[in-house]
Backbone as JSON Lines, residues from 0, in Angstrom:
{"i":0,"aa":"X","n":[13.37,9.82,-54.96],"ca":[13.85,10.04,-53.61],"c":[14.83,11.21,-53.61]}
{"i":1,"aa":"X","n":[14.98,11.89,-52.85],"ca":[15.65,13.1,-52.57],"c":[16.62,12.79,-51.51]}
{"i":2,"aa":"X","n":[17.74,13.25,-51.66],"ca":[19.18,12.66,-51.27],"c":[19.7,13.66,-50.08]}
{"i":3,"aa":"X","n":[20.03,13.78,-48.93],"ca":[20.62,14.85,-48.35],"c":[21.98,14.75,-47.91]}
{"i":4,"aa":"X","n":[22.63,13.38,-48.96],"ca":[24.16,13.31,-49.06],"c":[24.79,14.95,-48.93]}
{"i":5,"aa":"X","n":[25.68,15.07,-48.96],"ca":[26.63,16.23,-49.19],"c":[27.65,16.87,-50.33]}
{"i":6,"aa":"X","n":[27.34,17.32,-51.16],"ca":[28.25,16.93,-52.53],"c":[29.89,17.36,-51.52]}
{"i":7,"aa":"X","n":[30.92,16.6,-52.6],"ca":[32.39,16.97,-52.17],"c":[32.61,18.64,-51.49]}
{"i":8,"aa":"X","n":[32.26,19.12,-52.55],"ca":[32.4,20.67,-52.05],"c":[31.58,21.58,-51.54]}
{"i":9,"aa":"X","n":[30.42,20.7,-50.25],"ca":[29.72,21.37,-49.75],"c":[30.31,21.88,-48.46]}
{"i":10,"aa":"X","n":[30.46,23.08,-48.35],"ca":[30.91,23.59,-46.92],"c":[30.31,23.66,-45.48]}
{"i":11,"aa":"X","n":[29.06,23.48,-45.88],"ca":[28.1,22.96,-44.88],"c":[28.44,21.95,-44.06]}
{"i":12,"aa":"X","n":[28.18,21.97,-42.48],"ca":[28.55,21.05,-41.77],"c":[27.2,19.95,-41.28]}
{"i":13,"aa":"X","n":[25.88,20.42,-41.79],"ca":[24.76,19.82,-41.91],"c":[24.05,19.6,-42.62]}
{"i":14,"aa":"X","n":[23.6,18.34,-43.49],"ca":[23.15,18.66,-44.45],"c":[21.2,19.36,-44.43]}
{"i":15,"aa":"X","n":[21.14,19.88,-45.6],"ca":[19.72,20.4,-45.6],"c":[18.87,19.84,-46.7]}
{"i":16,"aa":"X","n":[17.77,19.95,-46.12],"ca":[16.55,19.23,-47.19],"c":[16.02,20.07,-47.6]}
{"i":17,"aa":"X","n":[15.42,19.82,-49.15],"ca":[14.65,21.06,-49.52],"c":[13.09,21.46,-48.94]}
{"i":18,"aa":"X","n":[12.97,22.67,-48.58],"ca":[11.98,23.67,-48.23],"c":[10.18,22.76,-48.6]}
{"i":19,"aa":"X","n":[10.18,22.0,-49.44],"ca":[8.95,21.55,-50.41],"c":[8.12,21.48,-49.11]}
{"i":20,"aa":"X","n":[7.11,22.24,-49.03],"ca":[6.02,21.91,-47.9],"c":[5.87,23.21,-46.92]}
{"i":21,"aa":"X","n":[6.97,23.6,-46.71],"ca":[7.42,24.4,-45.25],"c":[7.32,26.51,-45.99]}
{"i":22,"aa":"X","n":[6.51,27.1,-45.29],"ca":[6.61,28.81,-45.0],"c":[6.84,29.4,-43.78]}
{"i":23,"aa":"X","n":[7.5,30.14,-44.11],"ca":[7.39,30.96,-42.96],"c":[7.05,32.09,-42.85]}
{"i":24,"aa":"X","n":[6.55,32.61,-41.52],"ca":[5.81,33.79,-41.21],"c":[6.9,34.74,-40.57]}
{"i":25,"aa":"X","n":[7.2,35.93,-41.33],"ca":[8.26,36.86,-40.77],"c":[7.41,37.95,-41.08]}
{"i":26,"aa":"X","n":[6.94,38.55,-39.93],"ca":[6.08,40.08,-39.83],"c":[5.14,39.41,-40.55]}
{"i":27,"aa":"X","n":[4.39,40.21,-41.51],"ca":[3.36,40.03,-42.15],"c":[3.29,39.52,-43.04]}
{"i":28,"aa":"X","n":[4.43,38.96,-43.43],"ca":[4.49,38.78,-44.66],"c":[4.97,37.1,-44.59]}
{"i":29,"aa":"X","n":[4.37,35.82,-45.6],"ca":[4.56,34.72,-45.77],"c":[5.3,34.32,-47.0]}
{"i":30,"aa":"X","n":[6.36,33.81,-46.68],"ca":[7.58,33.41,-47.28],"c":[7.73,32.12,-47.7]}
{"i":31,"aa":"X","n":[8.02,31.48,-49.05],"ca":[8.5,30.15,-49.03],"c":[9.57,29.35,-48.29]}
{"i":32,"aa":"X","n":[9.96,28.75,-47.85],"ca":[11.52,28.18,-47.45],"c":[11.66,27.25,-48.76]}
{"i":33,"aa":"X","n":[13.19,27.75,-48.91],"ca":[14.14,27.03,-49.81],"c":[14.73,25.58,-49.13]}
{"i":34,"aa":"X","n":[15.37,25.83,-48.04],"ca":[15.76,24.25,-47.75],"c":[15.7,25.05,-45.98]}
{"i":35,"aa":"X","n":[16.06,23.79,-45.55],"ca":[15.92,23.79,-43.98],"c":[16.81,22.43,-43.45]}
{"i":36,"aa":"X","n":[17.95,22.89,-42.46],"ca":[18.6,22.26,-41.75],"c":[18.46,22.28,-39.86]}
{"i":37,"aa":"X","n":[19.12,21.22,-39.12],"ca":[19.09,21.55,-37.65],"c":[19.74,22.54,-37.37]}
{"i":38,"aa":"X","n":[20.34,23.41,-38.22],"ca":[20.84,25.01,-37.84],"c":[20.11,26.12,-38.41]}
{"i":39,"aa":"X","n":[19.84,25.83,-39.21],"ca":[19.11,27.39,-39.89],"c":[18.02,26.59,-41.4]}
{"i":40,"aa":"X","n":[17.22,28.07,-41.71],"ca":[16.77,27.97,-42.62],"c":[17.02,28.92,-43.84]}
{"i":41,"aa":"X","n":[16.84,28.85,-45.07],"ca":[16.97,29.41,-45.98],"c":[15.36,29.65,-46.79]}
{"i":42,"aa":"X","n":[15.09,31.15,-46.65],"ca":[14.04,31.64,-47.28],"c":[14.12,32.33,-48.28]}
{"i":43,"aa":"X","n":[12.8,32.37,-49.41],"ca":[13.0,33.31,-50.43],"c":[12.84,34.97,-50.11]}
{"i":44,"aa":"X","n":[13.65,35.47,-50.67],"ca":[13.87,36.85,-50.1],"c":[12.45,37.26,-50.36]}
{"i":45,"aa":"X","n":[11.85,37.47,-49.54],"ca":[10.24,38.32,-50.13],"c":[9.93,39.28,-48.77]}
{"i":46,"aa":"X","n":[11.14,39.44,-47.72],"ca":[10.6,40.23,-46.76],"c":[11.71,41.12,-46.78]}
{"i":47,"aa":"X","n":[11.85,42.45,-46.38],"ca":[13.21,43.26,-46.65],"c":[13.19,43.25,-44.59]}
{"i":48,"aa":"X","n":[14.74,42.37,-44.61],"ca":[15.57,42.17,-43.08],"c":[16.89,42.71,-42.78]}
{"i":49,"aa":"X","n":[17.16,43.01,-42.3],"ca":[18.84,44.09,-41.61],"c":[19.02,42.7,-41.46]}
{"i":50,"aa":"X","n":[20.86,42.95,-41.1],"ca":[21.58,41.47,-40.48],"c":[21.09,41.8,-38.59]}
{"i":51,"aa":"X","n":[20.67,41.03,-38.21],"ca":[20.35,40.78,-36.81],"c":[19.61,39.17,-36.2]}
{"i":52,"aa":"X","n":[18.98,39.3,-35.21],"ca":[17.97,38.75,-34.66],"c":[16.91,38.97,-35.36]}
{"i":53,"aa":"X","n":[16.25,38.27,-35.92],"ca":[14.48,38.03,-35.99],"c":[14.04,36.48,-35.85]}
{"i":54,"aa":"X","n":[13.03,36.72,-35.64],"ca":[11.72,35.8,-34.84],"c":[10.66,35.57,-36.0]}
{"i":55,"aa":"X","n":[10.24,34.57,-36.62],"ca":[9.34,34.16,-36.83],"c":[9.09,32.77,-37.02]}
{"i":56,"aa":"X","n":[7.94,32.21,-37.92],"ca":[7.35,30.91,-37.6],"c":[6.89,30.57,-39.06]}
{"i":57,"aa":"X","n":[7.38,28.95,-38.53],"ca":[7.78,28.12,-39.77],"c":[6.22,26.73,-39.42]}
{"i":58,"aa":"X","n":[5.76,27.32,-40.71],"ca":[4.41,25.89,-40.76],"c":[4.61,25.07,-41.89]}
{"i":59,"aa":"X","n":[4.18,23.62,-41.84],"ca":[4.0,23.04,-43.2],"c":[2.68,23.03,-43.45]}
{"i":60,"aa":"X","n":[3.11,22.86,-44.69],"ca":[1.78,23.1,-45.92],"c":[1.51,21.85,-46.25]}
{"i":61,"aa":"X","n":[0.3,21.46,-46.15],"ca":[-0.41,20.38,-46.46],"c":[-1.12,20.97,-47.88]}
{"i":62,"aa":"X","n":[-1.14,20.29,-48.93],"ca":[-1.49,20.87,-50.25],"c":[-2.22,22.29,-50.26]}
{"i":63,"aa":"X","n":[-2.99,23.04,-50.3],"ca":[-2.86,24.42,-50.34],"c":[-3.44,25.08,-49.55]}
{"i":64,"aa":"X","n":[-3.32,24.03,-48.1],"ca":[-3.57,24.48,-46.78],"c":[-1.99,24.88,-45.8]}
{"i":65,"aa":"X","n":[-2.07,25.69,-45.23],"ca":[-0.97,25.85,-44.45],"c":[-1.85,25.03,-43.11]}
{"i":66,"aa":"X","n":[-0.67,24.65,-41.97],"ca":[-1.08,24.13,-40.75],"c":[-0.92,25.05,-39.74]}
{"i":67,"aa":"X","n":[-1.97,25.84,-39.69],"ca":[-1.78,27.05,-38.71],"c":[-1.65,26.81,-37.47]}
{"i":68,"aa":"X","n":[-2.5,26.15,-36.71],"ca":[-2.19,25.55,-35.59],"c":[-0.82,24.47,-35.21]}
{"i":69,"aa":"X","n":[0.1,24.26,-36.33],"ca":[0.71,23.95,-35.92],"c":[2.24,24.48,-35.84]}
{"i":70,"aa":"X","n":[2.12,25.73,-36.33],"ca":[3.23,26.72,-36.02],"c":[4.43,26.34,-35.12]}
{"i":71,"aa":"X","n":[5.79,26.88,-35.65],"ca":[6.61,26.6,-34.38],"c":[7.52,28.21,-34.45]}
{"i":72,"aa":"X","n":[7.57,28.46,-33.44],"ca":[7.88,30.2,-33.05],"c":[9.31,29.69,-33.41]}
{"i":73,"aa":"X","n":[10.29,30.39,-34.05],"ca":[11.8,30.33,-33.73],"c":[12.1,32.28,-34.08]}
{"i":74,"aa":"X","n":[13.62,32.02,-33.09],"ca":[14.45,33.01,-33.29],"c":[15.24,32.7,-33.61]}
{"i":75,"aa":"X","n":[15.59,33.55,-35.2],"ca":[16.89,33.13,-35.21],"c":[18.2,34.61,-35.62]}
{"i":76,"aa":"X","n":[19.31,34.05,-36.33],"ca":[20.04,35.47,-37.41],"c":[20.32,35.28,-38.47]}
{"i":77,"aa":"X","n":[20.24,36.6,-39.11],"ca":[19.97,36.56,-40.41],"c":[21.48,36.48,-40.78]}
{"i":78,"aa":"X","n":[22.27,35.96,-41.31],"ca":[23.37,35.41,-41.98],"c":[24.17,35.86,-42.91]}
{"i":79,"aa":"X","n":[23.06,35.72,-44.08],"ca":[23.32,35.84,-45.3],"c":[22.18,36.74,-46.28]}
{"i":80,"aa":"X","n":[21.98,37.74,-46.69],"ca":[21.36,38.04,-47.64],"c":[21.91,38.12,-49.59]}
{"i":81,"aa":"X","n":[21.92,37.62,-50.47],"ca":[21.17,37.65,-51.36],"c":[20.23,38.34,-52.73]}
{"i":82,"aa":"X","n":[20.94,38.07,-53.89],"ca":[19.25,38.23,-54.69],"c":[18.32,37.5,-53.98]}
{"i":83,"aa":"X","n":[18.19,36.98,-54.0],"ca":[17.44,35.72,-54.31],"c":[16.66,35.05,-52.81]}
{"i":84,"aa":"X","n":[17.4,34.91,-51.67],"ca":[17.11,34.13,-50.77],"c":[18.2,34.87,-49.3]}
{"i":85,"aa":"X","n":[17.28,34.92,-48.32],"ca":[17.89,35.17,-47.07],"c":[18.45,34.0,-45.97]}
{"i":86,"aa":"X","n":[19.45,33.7,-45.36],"ca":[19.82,32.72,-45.01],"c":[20.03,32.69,-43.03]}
{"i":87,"aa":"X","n":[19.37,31.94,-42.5],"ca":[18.83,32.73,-40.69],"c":[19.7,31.43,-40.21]}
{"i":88,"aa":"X","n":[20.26,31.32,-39.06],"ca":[20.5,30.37,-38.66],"c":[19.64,30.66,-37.05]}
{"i":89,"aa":"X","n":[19.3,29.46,-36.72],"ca":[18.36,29.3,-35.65],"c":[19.15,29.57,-34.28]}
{"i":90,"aa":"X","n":[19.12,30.56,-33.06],"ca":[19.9,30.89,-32.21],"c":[19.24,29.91,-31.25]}
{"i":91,"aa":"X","n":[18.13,29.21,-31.03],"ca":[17.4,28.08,-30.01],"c":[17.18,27.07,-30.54]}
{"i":92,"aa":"X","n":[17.03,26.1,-30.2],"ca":[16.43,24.88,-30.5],"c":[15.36,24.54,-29.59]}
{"i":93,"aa":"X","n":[14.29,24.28,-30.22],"ca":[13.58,23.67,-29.07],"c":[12.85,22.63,-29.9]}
{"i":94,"aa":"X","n":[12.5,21.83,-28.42],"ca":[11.78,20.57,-28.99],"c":[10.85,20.47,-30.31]}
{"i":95,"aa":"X","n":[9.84,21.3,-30.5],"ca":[9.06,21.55,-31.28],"c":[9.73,22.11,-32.55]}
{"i":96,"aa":"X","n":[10.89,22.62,-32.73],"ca":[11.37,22.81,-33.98],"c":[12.52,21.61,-34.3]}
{"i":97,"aa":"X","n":[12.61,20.68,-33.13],"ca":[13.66,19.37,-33.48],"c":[12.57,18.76,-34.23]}
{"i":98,"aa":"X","n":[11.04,18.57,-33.74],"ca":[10.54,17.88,-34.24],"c":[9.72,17.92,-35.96]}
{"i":99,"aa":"X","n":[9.74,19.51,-35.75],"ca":[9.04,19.58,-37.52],"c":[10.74,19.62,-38.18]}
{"i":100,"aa":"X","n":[11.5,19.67,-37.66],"ca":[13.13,19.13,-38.89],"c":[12.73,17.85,-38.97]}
{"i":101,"aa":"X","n":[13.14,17.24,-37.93],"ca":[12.88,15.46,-38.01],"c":[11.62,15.27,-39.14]}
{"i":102,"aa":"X","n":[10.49,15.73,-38.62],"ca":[9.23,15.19,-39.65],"c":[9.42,15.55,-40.97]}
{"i":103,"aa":"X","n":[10.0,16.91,-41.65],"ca":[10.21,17.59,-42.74],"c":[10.9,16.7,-43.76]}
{"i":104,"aa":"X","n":[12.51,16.0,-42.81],"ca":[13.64,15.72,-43.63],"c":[13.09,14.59,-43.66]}
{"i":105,"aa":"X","n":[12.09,13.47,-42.92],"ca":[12.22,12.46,-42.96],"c":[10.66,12.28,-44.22]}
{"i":106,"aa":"X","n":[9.86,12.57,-44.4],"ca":[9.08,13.39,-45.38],"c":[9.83,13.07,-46.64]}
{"i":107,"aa":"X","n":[10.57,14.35,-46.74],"ca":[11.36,14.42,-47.9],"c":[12.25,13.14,-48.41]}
{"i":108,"aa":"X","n":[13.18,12.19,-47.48],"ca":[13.67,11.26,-47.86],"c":[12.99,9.43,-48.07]}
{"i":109,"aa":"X","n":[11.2,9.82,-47.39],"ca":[10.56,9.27,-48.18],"c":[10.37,7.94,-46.68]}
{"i":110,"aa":"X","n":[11.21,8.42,-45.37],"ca":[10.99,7.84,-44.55],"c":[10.12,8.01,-43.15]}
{"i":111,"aa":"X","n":[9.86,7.13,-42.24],"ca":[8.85,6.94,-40.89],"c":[9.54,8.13,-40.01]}
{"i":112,"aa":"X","n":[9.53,9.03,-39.07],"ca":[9.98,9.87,-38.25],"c":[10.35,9.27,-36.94]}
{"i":113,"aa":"X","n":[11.27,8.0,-36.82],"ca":[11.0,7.07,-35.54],"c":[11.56,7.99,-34.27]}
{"i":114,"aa":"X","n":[11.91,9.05,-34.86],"ca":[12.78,9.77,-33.47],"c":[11.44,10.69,-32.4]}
{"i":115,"aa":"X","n":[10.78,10.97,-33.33],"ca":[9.63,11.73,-32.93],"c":[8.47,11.14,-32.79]}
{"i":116,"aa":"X","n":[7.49,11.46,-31.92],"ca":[5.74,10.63,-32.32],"c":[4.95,12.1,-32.26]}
């Protein structure tokens, strides 16, 4: 089981689950996600981004199918760059991205999604 406790010295005010399942589509290019919270996501750096606004879309991966049709558009800003990983926090929320967090984290911690159907 995978834990989304908070260690003592996490500065984070939400915790995040890891990425396992979830890419995202920024321009042309398809990206892993590292972890994903109700504020932002964290991707592997594989697209070169300025600090601003960008827009793209986050699918889960069903074993070495992505779910194309089930895409969810977000905008968000880019935060933090990185060796390693770029860090966006989500400037909207919308229903459809409450609901693939909910399904993702609850996935990952091995539980039912009762908030969502």
């Amino acid at each position: 089981m995978i834990s989304t406790l908070r260690p003592r010295d996490e500065r984070r005010e939400k915790p995040r689950s890891p990425g396992n399942g979830l890419m995202a589509r920024i321009g042309d290019k398809l990206v892993e996600v590292i972890d994903l919270s109700v504020t932002g996501v964290k991707v592997v750096r594989g697209v070169h981004l300025g600090e601003g606004a960008v827009s793209f879309t986050l699918f889960r991966r069903i074993g070495a199918s992505l779910e194309l049709n089930q895409g969810v558009k977000v905008t968000g800003r880019v935060v933090r760059i990185d060796e390693t990983s770029v860090a966006i926090d989500f400037l909207a929320n919308s229903y459809a991205l409450a609901k693939l967090v909910v399904w993702h984290a609850s996935g990952q911690l091995g539980a039912a999604p009762h908030m969502v159907k």
